[in-house]
C-alpha positions as CSV (number, residue, x, y, z in Angstrom):
1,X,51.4,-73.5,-6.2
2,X,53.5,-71.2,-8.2
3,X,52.7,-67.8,-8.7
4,X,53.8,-66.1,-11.8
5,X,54.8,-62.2,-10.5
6,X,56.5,-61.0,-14.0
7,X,53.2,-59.7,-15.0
8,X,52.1,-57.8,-12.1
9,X,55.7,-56.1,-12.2
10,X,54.9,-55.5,-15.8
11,X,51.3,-53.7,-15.4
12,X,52.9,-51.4,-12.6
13,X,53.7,-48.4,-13.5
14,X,57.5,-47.3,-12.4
15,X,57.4,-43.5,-10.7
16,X,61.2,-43.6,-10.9
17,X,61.4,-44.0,-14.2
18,X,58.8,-41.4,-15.2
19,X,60.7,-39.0,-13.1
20,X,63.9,-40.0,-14.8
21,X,62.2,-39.0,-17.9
22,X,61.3,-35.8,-17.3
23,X,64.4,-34.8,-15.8
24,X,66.3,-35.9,-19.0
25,X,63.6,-33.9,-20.8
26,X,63.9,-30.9,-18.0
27,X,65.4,-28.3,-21.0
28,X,62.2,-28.8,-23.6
29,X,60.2,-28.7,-20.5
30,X,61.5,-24.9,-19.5
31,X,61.9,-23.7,-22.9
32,X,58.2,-24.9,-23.6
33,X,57.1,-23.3,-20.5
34,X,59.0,-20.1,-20.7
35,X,57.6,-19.9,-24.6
36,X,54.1,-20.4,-23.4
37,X,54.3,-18.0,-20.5
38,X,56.1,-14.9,-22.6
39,X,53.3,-15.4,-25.2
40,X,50.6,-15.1,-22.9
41,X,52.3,-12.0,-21.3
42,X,52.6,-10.3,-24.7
43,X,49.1,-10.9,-25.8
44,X,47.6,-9.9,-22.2
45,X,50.4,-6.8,-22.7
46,X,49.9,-5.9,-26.1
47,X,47.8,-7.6,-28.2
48,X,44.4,-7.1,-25.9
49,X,42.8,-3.9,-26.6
50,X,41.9,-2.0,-23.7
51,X,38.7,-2.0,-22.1
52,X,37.1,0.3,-19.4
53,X,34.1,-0.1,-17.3
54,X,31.1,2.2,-15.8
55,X,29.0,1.5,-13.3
56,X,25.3,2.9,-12.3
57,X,23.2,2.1,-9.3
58,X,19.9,1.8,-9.1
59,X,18.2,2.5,-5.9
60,X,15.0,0.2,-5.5
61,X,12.6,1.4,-1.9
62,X,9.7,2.6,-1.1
63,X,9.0,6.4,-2.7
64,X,10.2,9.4,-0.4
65,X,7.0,9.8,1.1
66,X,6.3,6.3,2.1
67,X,2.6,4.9,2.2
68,X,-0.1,6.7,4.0
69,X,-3.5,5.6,4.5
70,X,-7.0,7.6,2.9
71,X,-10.0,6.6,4.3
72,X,-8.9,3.1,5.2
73,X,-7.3,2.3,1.9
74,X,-3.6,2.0,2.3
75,X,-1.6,3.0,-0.7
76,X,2.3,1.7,-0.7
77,X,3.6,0.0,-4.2
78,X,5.1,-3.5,-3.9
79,X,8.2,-3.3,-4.1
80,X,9.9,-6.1,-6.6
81,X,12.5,-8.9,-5.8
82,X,16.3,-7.3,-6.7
83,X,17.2,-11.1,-8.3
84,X,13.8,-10.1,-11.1
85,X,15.2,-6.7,-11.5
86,X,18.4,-8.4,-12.8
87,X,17.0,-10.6,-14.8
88,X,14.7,-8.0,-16.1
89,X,17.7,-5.8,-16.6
90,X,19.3,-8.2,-19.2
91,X,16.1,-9.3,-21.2
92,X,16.9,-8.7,-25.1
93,X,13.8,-6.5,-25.0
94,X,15.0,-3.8,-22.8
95,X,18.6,-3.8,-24.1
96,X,17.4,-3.4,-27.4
97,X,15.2,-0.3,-25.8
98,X,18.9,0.9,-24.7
99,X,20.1,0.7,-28.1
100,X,17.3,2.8,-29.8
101,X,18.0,5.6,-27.6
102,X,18.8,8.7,-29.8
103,X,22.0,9.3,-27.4
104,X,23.1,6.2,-27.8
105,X,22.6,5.4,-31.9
106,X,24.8,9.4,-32.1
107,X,27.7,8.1,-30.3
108,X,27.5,4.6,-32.1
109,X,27.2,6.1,-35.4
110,X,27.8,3.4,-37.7
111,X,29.2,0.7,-35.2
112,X,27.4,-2.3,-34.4
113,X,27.7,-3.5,-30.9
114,X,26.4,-6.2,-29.0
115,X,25.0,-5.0,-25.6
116,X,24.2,-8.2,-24.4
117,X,28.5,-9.2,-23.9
118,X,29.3,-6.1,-22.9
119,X,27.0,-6.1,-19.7
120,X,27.0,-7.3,-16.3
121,X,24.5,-7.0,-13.4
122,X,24.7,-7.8,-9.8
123,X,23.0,-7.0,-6.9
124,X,24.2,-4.9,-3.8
125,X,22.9,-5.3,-0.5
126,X,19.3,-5.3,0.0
127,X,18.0,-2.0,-2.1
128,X,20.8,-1.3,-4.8
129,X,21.4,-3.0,-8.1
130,X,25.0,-2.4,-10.1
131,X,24.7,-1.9,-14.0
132,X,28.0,-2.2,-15.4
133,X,28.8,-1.5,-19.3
134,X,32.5,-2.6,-20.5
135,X,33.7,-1.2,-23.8
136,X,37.0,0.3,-25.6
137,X,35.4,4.2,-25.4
138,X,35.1,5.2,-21.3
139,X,32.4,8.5,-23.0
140,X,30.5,5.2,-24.7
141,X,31.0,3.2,-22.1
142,X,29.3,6.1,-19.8
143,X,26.8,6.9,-21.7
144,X,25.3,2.6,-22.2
145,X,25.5,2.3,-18.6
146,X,23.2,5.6,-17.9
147,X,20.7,5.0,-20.4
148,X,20.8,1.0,-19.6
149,X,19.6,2.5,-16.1
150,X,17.3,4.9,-17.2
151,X,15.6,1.7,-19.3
152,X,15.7,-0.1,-16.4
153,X,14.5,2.5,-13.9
154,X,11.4,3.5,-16.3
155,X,10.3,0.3,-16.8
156,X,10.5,-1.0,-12.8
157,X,8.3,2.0,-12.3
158,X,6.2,1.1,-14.8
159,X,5.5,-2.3,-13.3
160,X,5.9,-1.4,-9.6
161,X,5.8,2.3,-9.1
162,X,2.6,4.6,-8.1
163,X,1.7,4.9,-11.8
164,X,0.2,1.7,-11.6
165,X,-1.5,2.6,-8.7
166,X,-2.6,5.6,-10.4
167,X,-3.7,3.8,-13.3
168,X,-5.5,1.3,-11.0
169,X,-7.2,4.0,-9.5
170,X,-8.8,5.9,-12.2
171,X,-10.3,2.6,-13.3
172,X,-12.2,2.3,-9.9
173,X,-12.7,5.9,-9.5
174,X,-14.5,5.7,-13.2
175,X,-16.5,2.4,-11.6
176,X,-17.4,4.1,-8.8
177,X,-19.0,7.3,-10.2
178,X,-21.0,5.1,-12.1
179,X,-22.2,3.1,-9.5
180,X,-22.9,6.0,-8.0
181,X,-25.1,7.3,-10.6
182,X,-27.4,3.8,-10.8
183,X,-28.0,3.7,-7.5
184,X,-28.8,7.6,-7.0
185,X,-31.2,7.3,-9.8
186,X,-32.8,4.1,-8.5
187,X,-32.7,6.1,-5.1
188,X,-34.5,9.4,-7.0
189,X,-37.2,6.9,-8.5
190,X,-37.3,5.1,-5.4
191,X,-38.6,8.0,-4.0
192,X,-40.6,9.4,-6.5
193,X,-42.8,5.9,-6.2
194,X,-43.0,5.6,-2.3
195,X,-45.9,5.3,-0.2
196,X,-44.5,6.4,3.2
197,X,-46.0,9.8,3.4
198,X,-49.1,8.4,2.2
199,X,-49.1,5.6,4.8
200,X,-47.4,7.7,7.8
201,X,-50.7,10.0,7.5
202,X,-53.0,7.2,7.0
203,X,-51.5,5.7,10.4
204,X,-52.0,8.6,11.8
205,X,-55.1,9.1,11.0
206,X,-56.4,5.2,11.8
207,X,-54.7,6.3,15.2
208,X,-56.7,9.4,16.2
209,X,-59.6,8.1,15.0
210,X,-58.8,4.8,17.6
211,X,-58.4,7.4,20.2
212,X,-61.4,8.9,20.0
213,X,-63.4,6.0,19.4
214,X,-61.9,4.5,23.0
215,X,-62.7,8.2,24.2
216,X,-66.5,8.0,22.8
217,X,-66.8,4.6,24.5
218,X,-65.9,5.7,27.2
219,X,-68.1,8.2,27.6
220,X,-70.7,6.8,26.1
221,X,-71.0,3.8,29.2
222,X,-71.0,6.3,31.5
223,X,-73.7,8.2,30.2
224,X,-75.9,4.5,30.1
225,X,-75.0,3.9,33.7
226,X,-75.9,7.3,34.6
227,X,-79.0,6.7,32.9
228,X,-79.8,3.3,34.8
229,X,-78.9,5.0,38.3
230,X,-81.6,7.9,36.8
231,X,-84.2,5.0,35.8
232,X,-83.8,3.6,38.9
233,X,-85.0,6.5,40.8
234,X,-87.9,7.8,38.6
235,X,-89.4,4.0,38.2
236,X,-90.3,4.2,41.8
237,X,-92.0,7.6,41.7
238,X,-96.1,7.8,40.2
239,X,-96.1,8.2,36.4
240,X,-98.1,10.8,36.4
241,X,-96.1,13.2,38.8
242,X,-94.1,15.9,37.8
243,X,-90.6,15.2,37.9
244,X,-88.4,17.2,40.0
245,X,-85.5,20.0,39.2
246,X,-83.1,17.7,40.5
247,X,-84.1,15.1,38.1
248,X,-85.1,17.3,34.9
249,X,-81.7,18.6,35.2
250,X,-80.1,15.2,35.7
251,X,-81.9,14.1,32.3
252,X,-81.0,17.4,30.7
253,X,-77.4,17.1,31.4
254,X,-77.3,13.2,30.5
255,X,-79.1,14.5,27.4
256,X,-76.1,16.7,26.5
257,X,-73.3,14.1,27.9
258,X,-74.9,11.9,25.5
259,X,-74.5,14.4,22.6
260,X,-70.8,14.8,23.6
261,X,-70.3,11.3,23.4
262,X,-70.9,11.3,19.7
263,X,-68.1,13.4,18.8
264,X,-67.0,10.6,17.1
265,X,-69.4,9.7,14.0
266,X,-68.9,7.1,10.9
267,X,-68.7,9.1,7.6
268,X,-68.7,7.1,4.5
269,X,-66.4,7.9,1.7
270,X,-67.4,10.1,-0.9
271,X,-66.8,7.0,-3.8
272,X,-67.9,3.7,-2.0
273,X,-66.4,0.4,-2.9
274,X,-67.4,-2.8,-2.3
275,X,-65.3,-3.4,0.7
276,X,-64.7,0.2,1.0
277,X,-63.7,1.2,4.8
278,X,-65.8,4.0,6.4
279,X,-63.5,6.4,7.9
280,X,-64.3,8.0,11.8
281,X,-65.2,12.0,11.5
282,X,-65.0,14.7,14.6
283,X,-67.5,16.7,15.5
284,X,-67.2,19.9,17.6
285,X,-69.3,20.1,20.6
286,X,-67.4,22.4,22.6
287,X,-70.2,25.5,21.9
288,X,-73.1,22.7,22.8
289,X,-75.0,24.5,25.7
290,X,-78.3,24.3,27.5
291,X,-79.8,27.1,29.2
292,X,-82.8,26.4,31.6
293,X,-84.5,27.5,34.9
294,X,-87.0,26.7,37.6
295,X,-89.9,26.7,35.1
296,X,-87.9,24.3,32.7
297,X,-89.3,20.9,33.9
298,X,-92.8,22.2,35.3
299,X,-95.1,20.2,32.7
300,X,-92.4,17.5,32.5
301,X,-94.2,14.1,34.2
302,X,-92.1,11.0,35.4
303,X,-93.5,8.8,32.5
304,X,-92.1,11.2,29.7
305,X,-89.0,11.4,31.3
306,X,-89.1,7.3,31.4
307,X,-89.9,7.6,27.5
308,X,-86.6,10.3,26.9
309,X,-84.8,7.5,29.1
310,X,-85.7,4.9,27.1
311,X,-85.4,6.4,23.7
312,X,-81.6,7.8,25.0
313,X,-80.4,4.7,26.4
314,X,-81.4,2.9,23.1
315,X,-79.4,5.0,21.0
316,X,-76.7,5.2,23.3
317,X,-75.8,1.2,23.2
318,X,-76.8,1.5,19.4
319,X,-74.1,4.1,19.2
320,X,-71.8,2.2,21.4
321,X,-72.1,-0.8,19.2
322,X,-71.2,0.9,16.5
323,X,-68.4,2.5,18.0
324,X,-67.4,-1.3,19.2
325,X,-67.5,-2.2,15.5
326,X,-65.3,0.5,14.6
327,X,-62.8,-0.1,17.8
328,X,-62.6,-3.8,16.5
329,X,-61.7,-2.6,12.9
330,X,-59.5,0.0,13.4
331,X,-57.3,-2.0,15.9
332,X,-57.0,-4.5,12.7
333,X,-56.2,-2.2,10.4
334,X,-53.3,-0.1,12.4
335,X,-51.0,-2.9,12.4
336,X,-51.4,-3.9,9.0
337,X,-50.5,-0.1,8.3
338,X,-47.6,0.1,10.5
339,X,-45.9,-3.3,8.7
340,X,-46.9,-1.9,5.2
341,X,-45.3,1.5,6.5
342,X,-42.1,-0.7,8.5
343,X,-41.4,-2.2,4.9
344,X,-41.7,0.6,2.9
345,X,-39.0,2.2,4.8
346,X,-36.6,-1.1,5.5
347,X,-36.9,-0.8,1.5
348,X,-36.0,2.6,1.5
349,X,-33.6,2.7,4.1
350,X,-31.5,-0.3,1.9
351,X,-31.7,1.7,-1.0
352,X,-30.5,4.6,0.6
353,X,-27.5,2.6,2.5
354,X,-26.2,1.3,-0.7
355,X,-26.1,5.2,-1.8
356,X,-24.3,6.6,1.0
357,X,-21.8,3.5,0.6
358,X,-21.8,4.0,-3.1
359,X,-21.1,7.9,-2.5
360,X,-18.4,7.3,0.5
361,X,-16.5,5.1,-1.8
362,X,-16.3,7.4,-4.5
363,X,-14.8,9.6,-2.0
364,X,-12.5,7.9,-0.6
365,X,-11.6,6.7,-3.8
366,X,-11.6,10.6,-5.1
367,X,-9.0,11.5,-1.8
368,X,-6.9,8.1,-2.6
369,X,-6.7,9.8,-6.4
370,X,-5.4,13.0,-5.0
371,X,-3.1,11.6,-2.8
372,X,-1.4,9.1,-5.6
373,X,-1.1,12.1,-7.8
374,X,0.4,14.5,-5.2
375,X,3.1,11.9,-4.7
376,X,3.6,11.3,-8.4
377,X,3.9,15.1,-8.2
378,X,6.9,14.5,-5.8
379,X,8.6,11.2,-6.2
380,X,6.6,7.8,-6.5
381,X,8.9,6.1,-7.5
382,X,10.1,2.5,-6.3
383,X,13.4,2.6,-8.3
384,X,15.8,5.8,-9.0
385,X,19.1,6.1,-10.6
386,X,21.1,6.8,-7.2
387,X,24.4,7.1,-9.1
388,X,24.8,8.1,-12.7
389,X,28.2,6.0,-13.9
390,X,31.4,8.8,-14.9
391,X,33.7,8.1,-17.9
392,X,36.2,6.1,-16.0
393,X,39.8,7.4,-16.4
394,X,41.7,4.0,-15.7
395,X,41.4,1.1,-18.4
396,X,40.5,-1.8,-16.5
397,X,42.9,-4.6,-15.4
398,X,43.9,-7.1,-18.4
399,X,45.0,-9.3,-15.8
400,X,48.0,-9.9,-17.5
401,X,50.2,-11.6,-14.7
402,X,47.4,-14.3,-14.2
403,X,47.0,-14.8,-17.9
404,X,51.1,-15.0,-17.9
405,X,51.0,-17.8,-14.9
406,X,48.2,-19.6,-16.3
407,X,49.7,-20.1,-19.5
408,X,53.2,-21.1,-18.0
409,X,51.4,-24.1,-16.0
410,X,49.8,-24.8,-19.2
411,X,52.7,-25.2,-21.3
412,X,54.5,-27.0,-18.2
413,X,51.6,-29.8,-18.1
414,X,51.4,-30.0,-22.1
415,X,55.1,-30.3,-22.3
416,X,55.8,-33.3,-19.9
417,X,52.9,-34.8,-21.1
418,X,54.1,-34.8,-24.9
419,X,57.5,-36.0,-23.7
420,X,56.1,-38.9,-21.6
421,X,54.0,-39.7,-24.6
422,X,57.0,-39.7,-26.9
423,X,59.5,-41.8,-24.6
424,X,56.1,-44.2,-24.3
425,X,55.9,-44.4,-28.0
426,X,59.6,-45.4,-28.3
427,X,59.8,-48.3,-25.8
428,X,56.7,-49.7,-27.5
């Protein structure tokens, strides 16, 4: 098989003779390069105007006197992300702001400039931010990059800084006054309506009268077994007999036990209803006395002192019914009074919570307020203008020997290229 190598030898592409090329063309090359470099010189030399820059530095940190803490509300501004300052820094809006600036529009005068190629941000370690302003003038170039700060300073604070905070807190301040005022006028009505008084003294009332309905009872079974043991001994005697000292003076003093016993008596209401409640009344005995001697009981026979018996004991248990009766409906009625009384002051006490929450707020909220504006006062402020830029007294760097060398490699390239393309255009 025969292999046909003329074409491959025709498709490659001879190094030696592109060298060869070039080194026939080596004076166009130079002269083209020399030519390109010396006219990027003069322009970088001459023919660029020149330019200075100032730079100002924005400080971004918490304020001088940190955060502090009032009443459990801690107060520190966030502080904002240095890459969103930059960008911030650069937004049309604000540079426009820089541009209005009644400095700024003097020293333009009638010049219209464009702040938005003239300016370059970057950002310098963790709390610092550069604001550089390029221009022809180093006063005008000065005097953009302070009030670009200024802008940018004023409106960081706005968005970051303790005024907002202040702002903030006025609204809750203004929230919490009113809050305040509800619920200490729903407290003042509250009160005005309540029952407790009325139902502490009722309670205490139902209460005494309990105790000395149990006291009453208690006396009054004495007195009836007194009066048995008394029965007992005079049933055995003759009917007709005259009873003795001993036991007229038992009888007597029974007589008046049972009179004591009483101190407790049902009085009913002045205006009855129909399932009106009668209430227990106290009657003084303490000036009850009897007075008697030896001729006291001597026409006093054992079957009229069996009659007083009987007559006494009957109204005794009829009075210790009654006092039963009561017992039963007083012990009903104090616990109904003391849950009636437990819930009108569980209402009273959540009312009155919610008040003294409502008025601790506002104070804290009142101290927070103070605090804010004291620092205000001093320096709240999450961003300053650390350093204000000078006029700079050094045009900056036209970078002329890089623009020269740049060129030169540009006119060396183009050059060999155009010869190679000519010598390729004659051998076709």
């Amino acid at each position: 098989m025969t292999i046909d190598r003329s074409s491959n030898y025709d498709d490659e592409i001879d190094l030696r003779a592109i060298a060869l090329t070039l080194w026939k063309a080596r004076t166009v090359i130079f002269v083209v390069t020399i030519v390109a470099a010396l006219a990027a010189f003069a322009v970088s030399y001459w023919g660029l105007p020149r330019t200075y820059q100032a730079n100002a530095y924005v400080f971004i940190g918490q304020p001088v006197l940190g955060f502090t803490e009032v009443s459990e509300i801690k107060i520190t501004p966030a502080l904002p992300d240095l890459s969103a300052v930059a960008k911030l820094a650069v937004a049309p809006g604000l540079l426009d702001k820089v541009l209005k600036d009644a400095a700024v529009i003097t020293a333009l005068g009638d010049n219209k400039i464009s702040m938005s190629e003239m300016v370059t941000v970057s950002v310098i370690g963790k709390d610092q931010i550069s604001l550089q302003v390029t221009d022809t003038d180093p006063q005008r170039a000065a005097l953009l990059a302070n009030s670009w700060a200024e802008k940018v300073v004023e409106e960081v604070n706005g968005i970051y800084g303790m005024g907002k905070i202040a702002q903030l807190l006025d609204s809750q301040v203004l929230a919490s006054q009113h809050d305040l005022a509800q619920v200490q006028t729903a407290l003042e009505d509250a009160l005005s309506k309540s029952q407790i008084a009325a139902l502490d003294a009722q309670l205490q009332r139902k209460q005494a009268d309990l105790e000395c309905v149990l006291d009453s009872s208690s006396q009054t079974t004495r007195v009836l077994d007194d009066l048995q043991v008394l029965e007992q001994g005079l049933s055995i005697l003759p009917a007709e007999s005259l009873i003795s000292f001993d036991d007229g003076l038992v009888l007597t003093l029974l007589r008046q036990h049972s009179l004591t016993s009483q101190s407790c008596l049902l009085v009913n209401q002045s205006q009855p209803q129909p399932q009106s409640q009668p209430r227990v009344s106290v009657i003084n005995t303490s000036e009850l006395s009897v007075q008697f001697d030896n001729t006291t009981f001597a026409v006093a026979t054992v079957s009229k002192a069996l009659e007083s018996v009987t007559q006494l004991r009957s109204g005794l248990q009829s009075q210790l019914t009654n006092l039963q009766s009561d017992q039963s409906r007083l012990e009903q009625d104090i616990p109904q009074l003391q849950k009636d009384l437990e819930n009108e002051q569980s209402k009273m006490g959540q009312i009155s919570l919610k008040r003294d929450q409502s008025k601790e707020l506002n104070t804290s909220l009142l101290n927070s307020q103070l605090l804010v504006s004291k620092m205000l006062q001093e320096n709240g402020k999450v961003a300053n203008l650390s350093v204000e830029a000078l006029p700079p007294e050094n045009a900056a760097s036209r970078k002329t020997l890089m623009n020269t060398a740049l060129a030169g490699m540009l006119g060396l390239m183009l050059s060999a290229f155009g010869v190679l393309a000519v010598n390729w255009m004659k051998n076709e």
